[in-house]
N, C-alpha and C positions, 0 to 999 in steps of 0.2 A: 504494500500500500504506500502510497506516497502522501499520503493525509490529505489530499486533495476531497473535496467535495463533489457528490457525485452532480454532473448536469441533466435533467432530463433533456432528449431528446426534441431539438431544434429550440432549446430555451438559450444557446448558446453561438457563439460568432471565432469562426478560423476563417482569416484574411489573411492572403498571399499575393502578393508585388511581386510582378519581374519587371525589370531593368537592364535596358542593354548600358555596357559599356563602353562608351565612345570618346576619342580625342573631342579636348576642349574646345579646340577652334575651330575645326573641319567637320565634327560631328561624325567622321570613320570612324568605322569598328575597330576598336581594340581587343585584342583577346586576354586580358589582364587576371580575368578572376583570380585563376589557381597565388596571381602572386598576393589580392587584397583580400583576402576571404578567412586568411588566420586573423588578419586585423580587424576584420568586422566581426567575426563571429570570439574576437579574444572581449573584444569594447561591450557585445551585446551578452557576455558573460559576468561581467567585471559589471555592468549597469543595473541598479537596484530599481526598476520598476512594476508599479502597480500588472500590466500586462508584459511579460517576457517575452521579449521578441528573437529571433535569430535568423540568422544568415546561412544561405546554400547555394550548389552549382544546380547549371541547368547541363542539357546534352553540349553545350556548344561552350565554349570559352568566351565569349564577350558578353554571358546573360549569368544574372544574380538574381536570386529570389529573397527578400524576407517576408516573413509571418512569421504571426503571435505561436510561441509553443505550444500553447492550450487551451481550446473553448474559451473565449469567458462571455459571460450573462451583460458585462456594461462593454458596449460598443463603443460608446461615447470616450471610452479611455482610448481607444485607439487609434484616432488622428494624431495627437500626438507624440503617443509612442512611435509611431509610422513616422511623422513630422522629424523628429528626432534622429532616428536613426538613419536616415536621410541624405540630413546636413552628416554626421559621421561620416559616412561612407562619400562625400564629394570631398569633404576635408580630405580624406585618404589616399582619395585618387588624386586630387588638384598636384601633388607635388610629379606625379607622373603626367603632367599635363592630358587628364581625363576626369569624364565626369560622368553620369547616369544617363541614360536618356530614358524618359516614359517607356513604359510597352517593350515588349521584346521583341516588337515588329521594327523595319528601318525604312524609310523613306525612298534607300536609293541604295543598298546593299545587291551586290551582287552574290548572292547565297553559292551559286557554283564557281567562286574563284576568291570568295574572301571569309567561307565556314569553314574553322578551327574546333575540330572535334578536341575533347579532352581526351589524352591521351590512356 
């Protein structure tokens, strides 16, 4: 048991972000995860909040996901914590001159000559 209180069924909200990873000024795809992903998911371990959030890979190298680690009942804390974790993860990247971009769809990505499978 983890002392967690049980949720009933759909009394509860798991929200998940993805985000591609893209240079800051050109908005190209970087394939960066594998190197920012200790530092996001070390900051979203080390962060004492109401809703726990954390960080994962997708199939691809330039796409990151976070969500909350588990149900919770108030929604309302999760802007937020989403808000937060956010600004983190552009701080992390900015020194790599890169940044998030919405969605893990790209505007102008050529998927067969610029997708970076994770090895």
């Amino acid at each position: 048991m983890t002392g967690r209180r049980a949720i009933s069924a759909f009394a509860g909200y798991g929200i998940e972000l993805e985000y591609m990873i893209v240079d800051r000024t050109s908005l190209a795809v970087r394939p960066l995860a594998a190197e920012v992903l200790p530092a996001l998911r070390a900051r979203a371990t080390s962060r004492r909040t109401a809703t726990p959030l954390d960080w994962s890979n997708e199939l691809v190298a330039h796409v990151v996901e976070t969500k909350n680690v588990a149900p919770t009942p108030a929604i309302d804390t999760l802007p937020h914590c989403f808000a937060a974790a956010l600004r983190e993860a552009n701080e992390l990247l900015a020194p790599m001159d890169a940044r998030l971009m919405q969605t893990a769809m790209h505007p102008w990505m050529n998927p067969a000559t610029e997708t970076v499978l994770w090895d």
